[in-house]
N, CA, C and O atoms as a GROMACS GRO file, in nm:
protein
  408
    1UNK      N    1  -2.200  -4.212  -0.380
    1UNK     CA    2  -2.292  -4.323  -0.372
    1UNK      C    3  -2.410  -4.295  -0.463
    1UNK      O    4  -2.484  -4.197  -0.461
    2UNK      N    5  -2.412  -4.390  -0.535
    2UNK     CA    6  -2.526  -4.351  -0.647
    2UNK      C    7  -2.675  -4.470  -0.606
    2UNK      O    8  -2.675  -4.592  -0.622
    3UNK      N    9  -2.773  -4.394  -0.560
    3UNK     CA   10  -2.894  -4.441  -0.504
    3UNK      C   11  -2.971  -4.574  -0.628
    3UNK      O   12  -3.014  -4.687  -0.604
    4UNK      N   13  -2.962  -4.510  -0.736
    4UNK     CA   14  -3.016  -4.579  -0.844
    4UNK      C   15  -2.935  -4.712  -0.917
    4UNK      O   16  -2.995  -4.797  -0.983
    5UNK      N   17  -2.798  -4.712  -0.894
    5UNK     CA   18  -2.752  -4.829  -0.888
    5UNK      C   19  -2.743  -4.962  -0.808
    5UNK      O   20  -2.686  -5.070  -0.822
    6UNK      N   21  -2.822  -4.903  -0.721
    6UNK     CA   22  -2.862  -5.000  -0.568
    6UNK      C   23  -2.873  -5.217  -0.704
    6UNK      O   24  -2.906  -5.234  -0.821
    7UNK      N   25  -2.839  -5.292  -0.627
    7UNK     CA   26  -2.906  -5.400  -0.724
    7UNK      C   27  -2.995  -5.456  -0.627
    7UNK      O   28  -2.990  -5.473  -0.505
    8UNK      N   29  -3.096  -5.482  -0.735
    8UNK     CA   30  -3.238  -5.496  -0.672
    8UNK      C   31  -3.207  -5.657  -0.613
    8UNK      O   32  -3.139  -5.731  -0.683
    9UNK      N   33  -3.255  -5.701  -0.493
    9UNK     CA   34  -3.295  -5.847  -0.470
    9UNK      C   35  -3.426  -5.910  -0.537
    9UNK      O   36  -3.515  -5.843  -0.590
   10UNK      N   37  -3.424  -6.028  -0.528
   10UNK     CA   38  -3.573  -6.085  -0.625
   10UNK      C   39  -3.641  -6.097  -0.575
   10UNK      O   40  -3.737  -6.162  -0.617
   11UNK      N   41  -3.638  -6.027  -0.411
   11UNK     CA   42  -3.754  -6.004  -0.341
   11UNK      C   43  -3.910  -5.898  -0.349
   11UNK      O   44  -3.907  -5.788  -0.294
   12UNK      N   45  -3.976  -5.921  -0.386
   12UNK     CA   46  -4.111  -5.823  -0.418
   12UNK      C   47  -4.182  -5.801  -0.325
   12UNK      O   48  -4.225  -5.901  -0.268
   13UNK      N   49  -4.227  -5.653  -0.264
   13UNK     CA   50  -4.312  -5.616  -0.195
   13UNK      C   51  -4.437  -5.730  -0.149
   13UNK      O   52  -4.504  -5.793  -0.230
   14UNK      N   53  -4.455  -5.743   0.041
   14UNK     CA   54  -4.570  -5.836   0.054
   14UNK      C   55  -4.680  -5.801  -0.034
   14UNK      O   56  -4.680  -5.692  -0.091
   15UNK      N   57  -4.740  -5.856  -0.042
   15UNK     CA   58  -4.888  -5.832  -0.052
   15UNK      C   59  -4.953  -5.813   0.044
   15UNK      O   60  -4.936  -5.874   0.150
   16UNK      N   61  -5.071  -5.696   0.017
   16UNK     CA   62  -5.164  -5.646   0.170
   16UNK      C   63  -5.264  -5.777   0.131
   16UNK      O   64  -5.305  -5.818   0.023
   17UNK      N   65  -5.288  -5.832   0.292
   17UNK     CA   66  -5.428  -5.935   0.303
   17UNK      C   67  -5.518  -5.882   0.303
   17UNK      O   68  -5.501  -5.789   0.382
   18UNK      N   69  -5.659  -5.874   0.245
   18UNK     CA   70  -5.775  -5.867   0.261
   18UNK      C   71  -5.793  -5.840   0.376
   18UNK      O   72  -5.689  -5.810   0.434
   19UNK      N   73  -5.911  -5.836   0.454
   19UNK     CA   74  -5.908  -5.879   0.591
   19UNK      C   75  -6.080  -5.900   0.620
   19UNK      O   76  -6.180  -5.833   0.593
   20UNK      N   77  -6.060  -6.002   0.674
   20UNK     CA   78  -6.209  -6.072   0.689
   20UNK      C   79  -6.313  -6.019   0.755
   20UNK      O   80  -6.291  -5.925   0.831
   21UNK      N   81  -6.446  -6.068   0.738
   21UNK     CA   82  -6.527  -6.029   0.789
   21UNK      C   83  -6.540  -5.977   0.868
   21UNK      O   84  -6.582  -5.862   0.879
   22UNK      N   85  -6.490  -6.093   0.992
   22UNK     CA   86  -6.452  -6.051   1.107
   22UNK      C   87  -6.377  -5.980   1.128
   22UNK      O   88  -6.398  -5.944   1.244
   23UNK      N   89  -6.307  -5.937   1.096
   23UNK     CA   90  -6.193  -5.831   1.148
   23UNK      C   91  -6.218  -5.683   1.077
   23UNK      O   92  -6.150  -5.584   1.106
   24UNK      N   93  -6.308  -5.683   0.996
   24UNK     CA   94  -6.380  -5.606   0.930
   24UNK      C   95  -6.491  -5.532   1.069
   24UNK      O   96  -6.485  -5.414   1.102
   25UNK      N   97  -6.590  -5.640   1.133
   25UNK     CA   98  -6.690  -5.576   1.241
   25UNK      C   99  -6.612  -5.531   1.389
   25UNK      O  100  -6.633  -5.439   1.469
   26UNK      N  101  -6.521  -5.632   1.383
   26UNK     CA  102  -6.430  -5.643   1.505
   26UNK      C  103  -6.373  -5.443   1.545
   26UNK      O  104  -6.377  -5.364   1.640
   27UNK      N  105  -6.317  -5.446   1.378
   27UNK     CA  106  -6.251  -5.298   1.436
   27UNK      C  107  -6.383  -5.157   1.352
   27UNK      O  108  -6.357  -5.041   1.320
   28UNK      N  109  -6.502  -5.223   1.343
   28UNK     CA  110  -6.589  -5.098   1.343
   28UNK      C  111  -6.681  -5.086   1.461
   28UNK      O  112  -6.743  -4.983   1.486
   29UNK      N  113  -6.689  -5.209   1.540
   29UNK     CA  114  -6.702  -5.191   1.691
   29UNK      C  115  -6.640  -5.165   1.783
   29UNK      O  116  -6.693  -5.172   1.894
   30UNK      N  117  -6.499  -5.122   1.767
   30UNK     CA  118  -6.388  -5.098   1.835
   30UNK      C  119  -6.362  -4.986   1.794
   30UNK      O  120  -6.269  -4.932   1.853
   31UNK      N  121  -6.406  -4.931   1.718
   31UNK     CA  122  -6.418  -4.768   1.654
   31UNK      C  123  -6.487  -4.662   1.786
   31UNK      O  124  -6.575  -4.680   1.870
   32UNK      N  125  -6.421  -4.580   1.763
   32UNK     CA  126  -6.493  -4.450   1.890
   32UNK      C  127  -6.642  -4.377   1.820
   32UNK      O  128  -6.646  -4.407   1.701
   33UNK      N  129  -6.719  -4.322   1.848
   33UNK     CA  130  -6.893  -4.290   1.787
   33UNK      C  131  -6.775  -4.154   1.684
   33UNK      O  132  -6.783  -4.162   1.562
   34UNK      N  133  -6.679  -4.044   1.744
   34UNK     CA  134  -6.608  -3.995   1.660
   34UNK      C  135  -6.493  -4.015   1.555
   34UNK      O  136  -6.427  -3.940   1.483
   35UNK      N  137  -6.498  -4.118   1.572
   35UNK     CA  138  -6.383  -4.171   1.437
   35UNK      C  139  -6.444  -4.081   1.259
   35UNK      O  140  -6.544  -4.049   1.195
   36UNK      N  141  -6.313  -4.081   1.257
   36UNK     CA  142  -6.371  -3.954   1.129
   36UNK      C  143  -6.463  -4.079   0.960
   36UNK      O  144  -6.549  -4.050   0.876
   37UNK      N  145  -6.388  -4.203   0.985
   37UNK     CA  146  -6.492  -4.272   0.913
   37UNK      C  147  -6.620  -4.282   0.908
   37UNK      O  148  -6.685  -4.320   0.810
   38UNK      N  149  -6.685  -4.227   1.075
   38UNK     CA  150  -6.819  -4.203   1.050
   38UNK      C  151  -6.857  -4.088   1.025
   38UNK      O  152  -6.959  -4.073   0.957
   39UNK      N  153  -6.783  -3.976   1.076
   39UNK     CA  154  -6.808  -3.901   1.046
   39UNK      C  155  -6.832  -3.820   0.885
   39UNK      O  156  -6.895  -3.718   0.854
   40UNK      N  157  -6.752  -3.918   0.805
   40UNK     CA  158  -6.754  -3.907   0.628
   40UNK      C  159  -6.901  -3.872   0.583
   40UNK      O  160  -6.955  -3.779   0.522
   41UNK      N  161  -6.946  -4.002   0.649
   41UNK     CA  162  -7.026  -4.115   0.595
   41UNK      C  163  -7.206  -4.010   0.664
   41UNK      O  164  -7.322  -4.039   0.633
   42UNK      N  165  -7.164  -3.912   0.743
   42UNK     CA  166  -7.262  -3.877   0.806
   42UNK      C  167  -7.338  -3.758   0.693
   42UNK      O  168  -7.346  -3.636   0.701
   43UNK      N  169  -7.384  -3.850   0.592
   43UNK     CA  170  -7.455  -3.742   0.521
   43UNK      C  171  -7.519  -3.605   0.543
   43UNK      O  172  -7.495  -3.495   0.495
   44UNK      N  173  -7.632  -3.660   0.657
   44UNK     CA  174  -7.720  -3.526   0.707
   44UNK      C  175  -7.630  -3.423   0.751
   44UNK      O  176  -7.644  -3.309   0.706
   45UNK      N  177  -7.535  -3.450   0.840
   45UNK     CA  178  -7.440  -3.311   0.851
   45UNK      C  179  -7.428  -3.224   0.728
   45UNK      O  180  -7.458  -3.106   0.708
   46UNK      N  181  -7.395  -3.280   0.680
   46UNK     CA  182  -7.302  -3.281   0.501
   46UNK      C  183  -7.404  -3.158   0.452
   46UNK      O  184  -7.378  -3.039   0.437
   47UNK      N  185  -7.510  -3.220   0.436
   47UNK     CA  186  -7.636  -3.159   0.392
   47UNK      C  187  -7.650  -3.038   0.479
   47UNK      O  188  -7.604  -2.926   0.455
   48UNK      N  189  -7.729  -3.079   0.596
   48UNK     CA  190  -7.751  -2.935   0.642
   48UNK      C  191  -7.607  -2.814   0.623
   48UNK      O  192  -7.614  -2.712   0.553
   49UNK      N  193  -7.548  -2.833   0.660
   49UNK     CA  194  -7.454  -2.777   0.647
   49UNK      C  195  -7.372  -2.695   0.528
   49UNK      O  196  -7.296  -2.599   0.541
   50UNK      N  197  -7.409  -2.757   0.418
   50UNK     CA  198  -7.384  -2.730   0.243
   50UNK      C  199  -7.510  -2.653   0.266
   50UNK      O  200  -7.473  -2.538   0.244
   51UNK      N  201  -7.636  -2.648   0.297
   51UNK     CA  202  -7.774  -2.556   0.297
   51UNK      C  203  -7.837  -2.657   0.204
   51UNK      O  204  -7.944  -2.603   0.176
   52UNK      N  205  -7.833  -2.759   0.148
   52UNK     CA  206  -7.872  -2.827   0.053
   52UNK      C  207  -8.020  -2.889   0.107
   52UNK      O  208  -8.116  -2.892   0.030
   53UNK      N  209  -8.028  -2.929   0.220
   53UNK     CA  210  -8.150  -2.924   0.283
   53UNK      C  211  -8.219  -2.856   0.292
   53UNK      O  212  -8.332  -2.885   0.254
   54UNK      N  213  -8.184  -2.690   0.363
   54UNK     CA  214  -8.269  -2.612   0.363
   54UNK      C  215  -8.329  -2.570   0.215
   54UNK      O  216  -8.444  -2.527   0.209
   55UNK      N  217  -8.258  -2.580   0.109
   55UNK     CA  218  -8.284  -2.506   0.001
   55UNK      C  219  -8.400  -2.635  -0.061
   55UNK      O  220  -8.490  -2.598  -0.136
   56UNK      N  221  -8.390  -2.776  -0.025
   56UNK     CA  222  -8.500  -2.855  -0.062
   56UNK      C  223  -8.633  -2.849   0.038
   56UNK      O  224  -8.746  -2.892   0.013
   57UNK      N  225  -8.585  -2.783   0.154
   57UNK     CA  226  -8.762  -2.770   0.210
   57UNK      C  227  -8.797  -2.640   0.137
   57UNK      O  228  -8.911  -2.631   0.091
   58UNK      N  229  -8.725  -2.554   0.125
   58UNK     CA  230  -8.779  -2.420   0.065
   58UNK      C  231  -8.848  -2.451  -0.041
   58UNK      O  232  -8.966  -2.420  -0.053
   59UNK      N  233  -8.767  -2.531  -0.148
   59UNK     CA  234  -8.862  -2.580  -0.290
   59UNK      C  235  -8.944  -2.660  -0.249
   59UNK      O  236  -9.051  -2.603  -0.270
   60UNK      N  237  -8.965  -2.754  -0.206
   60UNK     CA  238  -9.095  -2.796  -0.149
   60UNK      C  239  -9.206  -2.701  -0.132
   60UNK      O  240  -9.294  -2.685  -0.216
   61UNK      N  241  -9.197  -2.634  -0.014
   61UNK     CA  242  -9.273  -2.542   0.059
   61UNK      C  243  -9.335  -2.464  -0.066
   61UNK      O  244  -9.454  -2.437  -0.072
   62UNK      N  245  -9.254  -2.436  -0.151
   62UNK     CA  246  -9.333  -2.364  -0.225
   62UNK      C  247  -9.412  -2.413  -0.378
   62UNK      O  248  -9.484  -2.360  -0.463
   63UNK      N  249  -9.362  -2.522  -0.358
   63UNK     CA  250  -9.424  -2.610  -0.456
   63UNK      C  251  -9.545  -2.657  -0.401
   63UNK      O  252  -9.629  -2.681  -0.488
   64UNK      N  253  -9.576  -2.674  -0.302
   64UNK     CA  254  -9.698  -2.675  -0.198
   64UNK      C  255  -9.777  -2.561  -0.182
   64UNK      O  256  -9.898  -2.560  -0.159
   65UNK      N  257  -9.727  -2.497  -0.190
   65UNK     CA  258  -9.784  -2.316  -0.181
   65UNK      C  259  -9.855  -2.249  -0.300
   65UNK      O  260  -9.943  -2.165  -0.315
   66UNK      N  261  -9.768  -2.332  -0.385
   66UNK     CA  262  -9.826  -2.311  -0.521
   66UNK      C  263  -9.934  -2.351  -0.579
   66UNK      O  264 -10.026  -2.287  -0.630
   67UNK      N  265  -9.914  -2.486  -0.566
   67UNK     CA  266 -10.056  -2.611  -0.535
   67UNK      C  267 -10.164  -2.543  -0.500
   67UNK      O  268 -10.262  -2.515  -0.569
   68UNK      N  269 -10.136  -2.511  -0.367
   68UNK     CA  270 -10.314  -2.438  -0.292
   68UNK      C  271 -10.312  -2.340  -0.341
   68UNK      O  272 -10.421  -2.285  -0.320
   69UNK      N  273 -10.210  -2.242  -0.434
   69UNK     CA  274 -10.284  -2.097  -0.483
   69UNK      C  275 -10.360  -2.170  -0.563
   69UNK      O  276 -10.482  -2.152  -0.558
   70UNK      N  277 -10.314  -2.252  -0.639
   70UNK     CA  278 -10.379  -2.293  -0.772
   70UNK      C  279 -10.501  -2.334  -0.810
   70UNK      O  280 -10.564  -2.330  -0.916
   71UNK      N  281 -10.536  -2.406  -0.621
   71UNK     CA  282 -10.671  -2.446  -0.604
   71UNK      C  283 -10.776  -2.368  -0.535
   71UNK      O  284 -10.898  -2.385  -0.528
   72UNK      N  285 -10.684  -2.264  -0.478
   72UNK     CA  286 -10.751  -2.134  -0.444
   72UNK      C  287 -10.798  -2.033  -0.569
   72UNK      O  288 -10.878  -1.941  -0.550
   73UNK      N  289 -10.763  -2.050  -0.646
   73UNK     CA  290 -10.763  -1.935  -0.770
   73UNK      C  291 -10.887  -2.019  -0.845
   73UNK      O  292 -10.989  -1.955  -0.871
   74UNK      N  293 -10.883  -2.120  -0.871
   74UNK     CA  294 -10.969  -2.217  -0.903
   74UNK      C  295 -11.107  -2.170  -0.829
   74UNK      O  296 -11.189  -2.099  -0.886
   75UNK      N  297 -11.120  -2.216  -0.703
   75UNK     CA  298 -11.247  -2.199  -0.640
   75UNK      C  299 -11.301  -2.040  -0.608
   75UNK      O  300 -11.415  -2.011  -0.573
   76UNK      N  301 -11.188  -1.944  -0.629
   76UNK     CA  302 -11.238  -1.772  -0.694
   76UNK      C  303 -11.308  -1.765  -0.826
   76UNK      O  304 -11.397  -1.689  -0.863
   77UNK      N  305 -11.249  -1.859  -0.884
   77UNK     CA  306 -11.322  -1.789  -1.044
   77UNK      C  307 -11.448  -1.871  -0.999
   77UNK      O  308 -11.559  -1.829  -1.031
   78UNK      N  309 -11.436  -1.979  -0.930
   78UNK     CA  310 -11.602  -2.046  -0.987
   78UNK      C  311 -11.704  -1.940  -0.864
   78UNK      O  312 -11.823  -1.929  -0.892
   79UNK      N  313 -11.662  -1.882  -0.758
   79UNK     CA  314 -11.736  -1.793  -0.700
   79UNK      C  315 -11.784  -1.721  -0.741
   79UNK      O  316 -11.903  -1.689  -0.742
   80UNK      N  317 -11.626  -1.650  -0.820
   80UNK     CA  318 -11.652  -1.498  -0.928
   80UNK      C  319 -11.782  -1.510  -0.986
   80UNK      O  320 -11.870  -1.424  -0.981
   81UNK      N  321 -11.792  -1.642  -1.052
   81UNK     CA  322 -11.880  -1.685  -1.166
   81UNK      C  323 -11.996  -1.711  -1.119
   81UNK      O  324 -12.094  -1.686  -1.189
   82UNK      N  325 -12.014  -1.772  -0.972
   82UNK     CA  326 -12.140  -1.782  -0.929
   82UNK      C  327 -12.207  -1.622  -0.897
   82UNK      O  328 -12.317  -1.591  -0.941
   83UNK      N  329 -12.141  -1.550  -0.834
   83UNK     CA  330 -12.165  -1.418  -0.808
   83UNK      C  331 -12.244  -1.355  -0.920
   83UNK      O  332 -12.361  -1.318  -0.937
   84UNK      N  333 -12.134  -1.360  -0.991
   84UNK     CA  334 -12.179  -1.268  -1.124
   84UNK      C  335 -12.349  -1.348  -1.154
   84UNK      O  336 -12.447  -1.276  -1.170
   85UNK      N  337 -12.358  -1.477  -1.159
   85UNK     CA  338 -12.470  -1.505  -1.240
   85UNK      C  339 -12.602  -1.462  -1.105
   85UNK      O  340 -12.720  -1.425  -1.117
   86UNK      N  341 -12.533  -1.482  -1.007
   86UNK     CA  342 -12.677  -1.418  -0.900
   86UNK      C  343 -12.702  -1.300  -0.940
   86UNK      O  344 -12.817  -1.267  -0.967
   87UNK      N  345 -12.606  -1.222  -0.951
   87UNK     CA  346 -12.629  -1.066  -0.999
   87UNK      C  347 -12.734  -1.078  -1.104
   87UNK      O  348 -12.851  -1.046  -1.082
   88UNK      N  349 -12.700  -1.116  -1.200
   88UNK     CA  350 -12.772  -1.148  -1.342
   88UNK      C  351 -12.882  -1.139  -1.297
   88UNK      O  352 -12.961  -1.058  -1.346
   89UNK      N  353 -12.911  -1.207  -1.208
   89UNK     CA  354 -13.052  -1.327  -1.182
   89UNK      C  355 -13.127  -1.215  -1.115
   89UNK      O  356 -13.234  -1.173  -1.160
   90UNK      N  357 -13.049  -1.151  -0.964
   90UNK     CA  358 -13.113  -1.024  -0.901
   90UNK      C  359 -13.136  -0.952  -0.979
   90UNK      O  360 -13.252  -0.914  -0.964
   91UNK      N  361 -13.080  -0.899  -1.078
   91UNK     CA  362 -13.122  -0.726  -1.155
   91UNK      C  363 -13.235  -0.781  -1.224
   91UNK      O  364 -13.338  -0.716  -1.204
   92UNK      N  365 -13.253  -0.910  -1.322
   92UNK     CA  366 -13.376  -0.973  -1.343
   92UNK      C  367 -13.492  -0.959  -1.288
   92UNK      O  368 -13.587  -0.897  -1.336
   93UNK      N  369 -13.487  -1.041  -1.142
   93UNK     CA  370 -13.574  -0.960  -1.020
   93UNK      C  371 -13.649  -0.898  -1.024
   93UNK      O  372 -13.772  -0.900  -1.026
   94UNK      N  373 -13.523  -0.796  -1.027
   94UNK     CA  374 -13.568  -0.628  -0.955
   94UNK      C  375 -13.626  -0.573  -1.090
   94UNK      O  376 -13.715  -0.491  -1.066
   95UNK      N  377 -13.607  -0.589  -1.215
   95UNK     CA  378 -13.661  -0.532  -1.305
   95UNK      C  379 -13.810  -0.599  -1.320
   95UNK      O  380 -13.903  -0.526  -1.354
   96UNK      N  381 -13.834  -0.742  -1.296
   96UNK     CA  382 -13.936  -0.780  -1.334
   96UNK      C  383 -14.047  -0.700  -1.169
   96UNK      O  384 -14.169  -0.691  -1.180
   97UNK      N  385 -13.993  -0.664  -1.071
   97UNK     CA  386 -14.100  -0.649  -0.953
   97UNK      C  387 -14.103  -0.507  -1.030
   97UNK      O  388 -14.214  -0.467  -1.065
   98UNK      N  389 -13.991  -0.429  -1.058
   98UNK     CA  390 -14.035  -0.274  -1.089
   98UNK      C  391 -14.133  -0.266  -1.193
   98UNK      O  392 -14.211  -0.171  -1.193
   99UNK      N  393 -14.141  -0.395  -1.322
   99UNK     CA  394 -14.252  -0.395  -1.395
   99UNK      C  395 -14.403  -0.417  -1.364
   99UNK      O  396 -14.499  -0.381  -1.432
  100UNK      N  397 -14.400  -0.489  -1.237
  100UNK     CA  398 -14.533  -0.506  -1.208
  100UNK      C  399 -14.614  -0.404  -1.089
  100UNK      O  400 -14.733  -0.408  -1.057
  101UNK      N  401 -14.524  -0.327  -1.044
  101UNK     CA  402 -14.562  -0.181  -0.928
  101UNK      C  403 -14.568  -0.130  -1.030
  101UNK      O  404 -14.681  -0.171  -1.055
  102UNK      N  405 -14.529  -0.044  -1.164
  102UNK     CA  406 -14.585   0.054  -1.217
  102UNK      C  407 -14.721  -0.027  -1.299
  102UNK      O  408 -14.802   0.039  -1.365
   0.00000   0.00000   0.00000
């Protein structure tokens, strides 16, 4: 029996229907909360789980961290700078009172 000599009828495969709206909400409310279609679709798992989350609060966090060194380092030098010029100003001072006791 030779499979490939079969003769074909001029009948052609149905066609699949669309399926409407309705029957579209009908069977995603008739769906269980675990049906693995939602479960696809459940990004945040996806994420935490890949670490892809954690690894975006980490860059955050430190992109934030970075920020306030930056504005911390900032408000050191202008201290540094105030410091230093009091100094200036004290040894001034102290040299002008030591000029007027001798």
């Amino acid at each position: 029996m030779n499979i490939g000599s079969k003769i074909r009828s001029g009948r052609s495969c149905p066609a699949v229907l669309t399926p409407t709206v309705d029957q579209i909400l009908e069977d995603i409310n008739g769906a269980a909360p675990n049906d693995p279609v939602f479960s696809i679709l459940d990004l945040s798992r996806a994420l935490e789980s890949s670490g892809v989350e954690s690894r975006f609060q980490q860059c955050r966090q430190y992109l934030e961290l970075n920020e306030r060194l930056q504005e911390v380092r900032g408000r050191l030098l202008k201290q540094r700078e105030e410091l230093r010029a009091a100094g200036e100003q004290l040894q001034t001072d102290v040299e002008e009172v030591r000029g007027q006791t001798l």
